[in-house]
C-alpha positions as CSV (number, residue, x, y, z in Angstrom):
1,X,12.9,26.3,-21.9
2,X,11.6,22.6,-21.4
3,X,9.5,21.9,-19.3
4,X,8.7,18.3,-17.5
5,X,6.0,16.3,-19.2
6,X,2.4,16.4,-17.3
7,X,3.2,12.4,-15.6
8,X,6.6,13.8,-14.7
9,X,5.2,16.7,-12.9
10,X,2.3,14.8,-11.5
11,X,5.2,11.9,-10.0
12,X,7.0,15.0,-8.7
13,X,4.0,16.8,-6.9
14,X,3.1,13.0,-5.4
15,X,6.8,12.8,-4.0
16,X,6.5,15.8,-2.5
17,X,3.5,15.0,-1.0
18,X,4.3,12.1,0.8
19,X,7.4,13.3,2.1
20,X,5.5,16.9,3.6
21,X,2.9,15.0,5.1
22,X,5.4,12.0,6.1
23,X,7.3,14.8,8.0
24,X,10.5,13.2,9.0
25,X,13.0,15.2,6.8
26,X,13.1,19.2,6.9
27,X,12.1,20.8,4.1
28,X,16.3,21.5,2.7
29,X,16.5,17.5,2.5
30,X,13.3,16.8,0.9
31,X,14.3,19.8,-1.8
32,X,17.5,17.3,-2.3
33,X,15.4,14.4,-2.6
34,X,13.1,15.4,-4.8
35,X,16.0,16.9,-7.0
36,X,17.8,13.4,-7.3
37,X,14.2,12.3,-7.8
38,X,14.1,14.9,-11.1
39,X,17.8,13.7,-12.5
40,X,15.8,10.7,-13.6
41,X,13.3,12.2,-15.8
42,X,13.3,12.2,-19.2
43,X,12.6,15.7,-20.0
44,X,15.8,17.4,-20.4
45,X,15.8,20.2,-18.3
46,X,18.4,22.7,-17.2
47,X,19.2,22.5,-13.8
48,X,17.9,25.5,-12.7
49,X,14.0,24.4,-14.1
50,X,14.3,21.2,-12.5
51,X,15.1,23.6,-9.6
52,X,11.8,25.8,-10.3
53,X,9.6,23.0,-10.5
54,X,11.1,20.9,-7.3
55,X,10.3,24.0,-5.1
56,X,6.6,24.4,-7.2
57,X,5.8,21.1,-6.5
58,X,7.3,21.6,-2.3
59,X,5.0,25.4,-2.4
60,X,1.6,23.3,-3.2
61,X,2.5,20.3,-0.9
62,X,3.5,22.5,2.1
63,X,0.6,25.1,1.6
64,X,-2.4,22.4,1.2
65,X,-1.0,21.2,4.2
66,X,-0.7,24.1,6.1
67,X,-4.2,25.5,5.2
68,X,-5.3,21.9,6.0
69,X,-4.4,21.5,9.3
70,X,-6.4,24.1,10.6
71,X,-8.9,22.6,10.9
72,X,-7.6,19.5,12.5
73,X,-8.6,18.5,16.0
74,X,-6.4,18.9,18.7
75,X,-5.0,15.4,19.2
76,X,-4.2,13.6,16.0
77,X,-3.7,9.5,15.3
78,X,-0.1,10.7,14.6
79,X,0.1,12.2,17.6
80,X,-1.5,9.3,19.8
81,X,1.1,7.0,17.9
82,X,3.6,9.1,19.2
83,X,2.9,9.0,22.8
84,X,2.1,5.5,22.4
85,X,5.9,5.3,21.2
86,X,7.0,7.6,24.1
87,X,5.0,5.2,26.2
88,X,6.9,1.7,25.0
89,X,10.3,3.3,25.9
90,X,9.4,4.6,29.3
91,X,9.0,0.4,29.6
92,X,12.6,0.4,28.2
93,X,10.8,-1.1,24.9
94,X,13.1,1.1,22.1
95,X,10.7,2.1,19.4
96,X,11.9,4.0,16.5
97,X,9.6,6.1,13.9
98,X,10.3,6.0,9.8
99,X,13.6,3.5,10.7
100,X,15.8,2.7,7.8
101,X,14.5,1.9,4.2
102,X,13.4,-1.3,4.9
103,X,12.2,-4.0,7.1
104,X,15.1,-5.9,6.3
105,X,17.6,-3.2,7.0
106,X,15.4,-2.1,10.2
107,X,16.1,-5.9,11.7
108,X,19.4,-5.6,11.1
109,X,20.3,-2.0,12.8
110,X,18.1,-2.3,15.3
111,X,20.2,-3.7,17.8
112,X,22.7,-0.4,17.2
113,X,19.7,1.4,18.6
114,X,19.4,-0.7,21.4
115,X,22.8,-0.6,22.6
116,X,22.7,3.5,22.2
117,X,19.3,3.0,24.5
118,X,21.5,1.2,27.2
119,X,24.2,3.0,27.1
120,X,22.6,7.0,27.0
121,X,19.7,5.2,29.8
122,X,21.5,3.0,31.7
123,X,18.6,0.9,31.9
124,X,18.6,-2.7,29.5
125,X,16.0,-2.8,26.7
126,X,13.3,-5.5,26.9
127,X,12.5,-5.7,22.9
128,X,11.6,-3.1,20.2
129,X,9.1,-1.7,18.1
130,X,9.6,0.0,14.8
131,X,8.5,1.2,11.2
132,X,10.5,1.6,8.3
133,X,10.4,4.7,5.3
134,X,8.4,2.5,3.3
135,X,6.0,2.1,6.0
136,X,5.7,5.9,6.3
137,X,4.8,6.3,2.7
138,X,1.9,3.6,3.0
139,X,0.7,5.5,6.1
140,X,0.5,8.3,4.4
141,X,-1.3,7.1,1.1
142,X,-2.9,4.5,2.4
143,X,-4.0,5.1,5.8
144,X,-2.4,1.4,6.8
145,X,0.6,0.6,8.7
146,X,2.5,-1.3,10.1
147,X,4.9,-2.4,13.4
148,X,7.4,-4.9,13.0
149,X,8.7,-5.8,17.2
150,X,10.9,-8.6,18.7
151,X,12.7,-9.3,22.3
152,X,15.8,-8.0,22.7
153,X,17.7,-11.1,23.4
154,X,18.5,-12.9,20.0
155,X,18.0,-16.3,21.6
156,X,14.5,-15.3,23.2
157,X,11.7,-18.0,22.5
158,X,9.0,-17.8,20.7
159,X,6.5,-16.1,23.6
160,X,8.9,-13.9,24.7
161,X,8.8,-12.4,21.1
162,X,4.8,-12.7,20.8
163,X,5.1,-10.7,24.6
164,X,6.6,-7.3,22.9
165,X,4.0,-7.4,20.2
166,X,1.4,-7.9,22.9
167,X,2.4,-5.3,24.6
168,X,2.6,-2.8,21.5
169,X,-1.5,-3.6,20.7
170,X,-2.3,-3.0,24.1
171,X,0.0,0.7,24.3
172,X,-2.2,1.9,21.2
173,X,-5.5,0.4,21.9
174,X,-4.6,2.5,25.6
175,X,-4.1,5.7,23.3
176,X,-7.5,5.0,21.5
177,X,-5.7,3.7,18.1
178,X,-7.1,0.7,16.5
179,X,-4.2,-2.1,16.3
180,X,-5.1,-5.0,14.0
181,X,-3.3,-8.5,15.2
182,X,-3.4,-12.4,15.1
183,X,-1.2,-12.8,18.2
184,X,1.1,-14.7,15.6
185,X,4.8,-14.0,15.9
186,X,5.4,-13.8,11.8
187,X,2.7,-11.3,11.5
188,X,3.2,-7.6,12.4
189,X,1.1,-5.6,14.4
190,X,-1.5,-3.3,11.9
191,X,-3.0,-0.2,12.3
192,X,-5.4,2.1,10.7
193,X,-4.1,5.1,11.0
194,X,-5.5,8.8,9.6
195,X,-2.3,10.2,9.2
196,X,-2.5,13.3,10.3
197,X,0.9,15.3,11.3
198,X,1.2,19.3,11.6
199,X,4.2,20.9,9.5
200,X,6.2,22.6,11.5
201,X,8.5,23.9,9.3
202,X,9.5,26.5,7.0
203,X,7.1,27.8,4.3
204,X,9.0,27.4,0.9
205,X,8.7,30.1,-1.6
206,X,8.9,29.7,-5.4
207,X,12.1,30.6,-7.4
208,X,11.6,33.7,-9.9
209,X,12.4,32.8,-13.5
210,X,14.2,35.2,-15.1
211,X,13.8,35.9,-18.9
212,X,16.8,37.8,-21.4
């Protein structure tokens, strides 16, 4: 049997972690990911011991979370970030968590989610709010992230713009976050955030290796 070299493992066990805690996939996908992660080591393993150590590395991230969380307090920044969220659409401001790879692909699909908002609403979207995967991942490592926002109309000017983002700071300073801005329409909204968010899912258990 080969096994994975110790900076292989250790990339694998860090993957894991910041999906888990990231908590936007279930645990199935994140098992995929972090298989297509494994195809790209250098170790050559057999499938099924890249198998073995994906679902290792899931059992550790999943069970310091779990234990973890316990002692959490009841309200969470995540959770204030998600009513604040909840909060910008009730003002028909669509705002989308962990939204596309990147900032460049979240500009240009964001409109699709607007025109779902409108047509499953009825009502017409005033702007957005949203952060991307790689957002997530800084969130979660970092404790820093951050909003990108814009008017809904394509053609709005420059204050109509700078009035979304306004209104994002204000939601999260009203959930007792701590938005970072300059007002400035090429700068997006920052917040330090202690990413804290509950798994909810299944408990993973680790794959028996058999011996002949």
């Amino acid at each position: 049997m080969t096994k994975m070299t110790t900076d292989e493992r250790d990339d694998l066990k860090m993957w894991a972690r910041l999906h888990v805690r990231g908590g936007y996939e279930p645990l199935e996908e994140i098992e995929e990911i972090l298989l297509d992660y494994a195809q790209d080591f250098r170790s050559p393993l057999t499938d099924r011991d890249r198998q073995i150590e994906v679902r290792n590395a899931l059992v550790h991230a999943v069970s310091a979370l779990v234990e973890e969380q316990d002692s959490w307090p009841v309200l969470t920044d995540f959770d204030r970030l998600s009513l604040a969220f909840d909060m910008l659409e009730e003002e028909d401001i669509v705002a989308r968590q962990h939204f596309t790879c990147c900032g460049t692909c979240g500009a240009a699909e964001i409109g699709i989610e607007m025109d779902d908002f409108q047509d499953m609403s009825g009502r017409e979207p005033k702007g957005y709010v949203f952060f991307h995967q790689q957002d997530t991942e800084s969130a979660v490592e970092s404790g820093s992230l951050y909003i990108s926002y814009g008017a809904a109309d394509a053609t709005a000017s420059p204050e109509e713009n700078i009035a979304i983002g306004q209104r994002l700071h204000d939601i999260l300073q009203s959930v007792s976050l701590k938005p970072v801005w300059d007002g400035k329409i090429n700068h997006r909204v920052g917040l330090a955030i202690d990413w804290k968010r509950r798994w909810e899912g299944a408990t993973p258990k680790p794959i028996k290796r058999w011996f002949y």
